[in-house]
C-alpha positions, 0 to 999 in steps of 0.5 A: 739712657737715663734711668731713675733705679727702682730694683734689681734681681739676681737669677742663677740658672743651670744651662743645658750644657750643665754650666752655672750662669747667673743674670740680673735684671735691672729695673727702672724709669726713664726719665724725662717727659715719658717715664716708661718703665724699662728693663736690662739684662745684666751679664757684665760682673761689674754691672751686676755688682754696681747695680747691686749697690745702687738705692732706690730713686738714683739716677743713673746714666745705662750703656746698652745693646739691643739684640732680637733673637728668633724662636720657632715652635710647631711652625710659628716663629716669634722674635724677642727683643733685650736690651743688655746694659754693659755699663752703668754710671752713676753719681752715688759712691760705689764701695769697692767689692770684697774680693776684687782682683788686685792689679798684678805687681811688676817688679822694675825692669820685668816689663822691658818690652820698650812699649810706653803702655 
């Protein structure tokens, strides 16, 4: 879907379970004849990062699924509906992180299992 960026917001929460998470939100308008507004839930690190990068007003190109989870309080049952963008491709120049993680070095001859991949 095409998404003309407006923001994007980082949350660091606490699980039950005592695990430190973070997600973000990406905020933004389709583009075309409607502009609704739309937003994604971001837990992919990658996304997140190009998100965090990205300027105000730039198009870009998100891949996402839909999920609907089902939530039961006192007898009523509601359902809600994310939409979680796993990819984000955009035409802006996107500085590589700080502290990607290299690629691992082979030497000559250490991967020797006669796969050409």
């Amino acid at each position: 879907m095409q998404v003309k960026f407006s923001k994007y917001v980082e949350e660091t929460f606490t699980t039950k379970g005592g695990k430190e998470m973070t997600k973000g939100t990406l905020v933004g308008n389709k583009t075309g004849q409607y502009d609704d507004l739309v937003a994604f839930t971001l837990w992919n690190q990658e996304a997140m990062y190009t998100a965090s990068q990205l300027k105000e007003g730039a198009v870009i190109d998100v891949k996402f699924d839909i999920k609907a989870r089902e939530w039961t309080k006192n007898g009523v049952t509601k359902y809600f509906t994310d939409a979680t963008a796993f990819g984000i491709d955009t035409q802006q120049s996107i500085p590589t992180p700080q502290n990607a993680p290299s690629a691992p070095k082979v030497e000559e001859g250490e991967d020797d299992d006669g796969l050409p991949f």
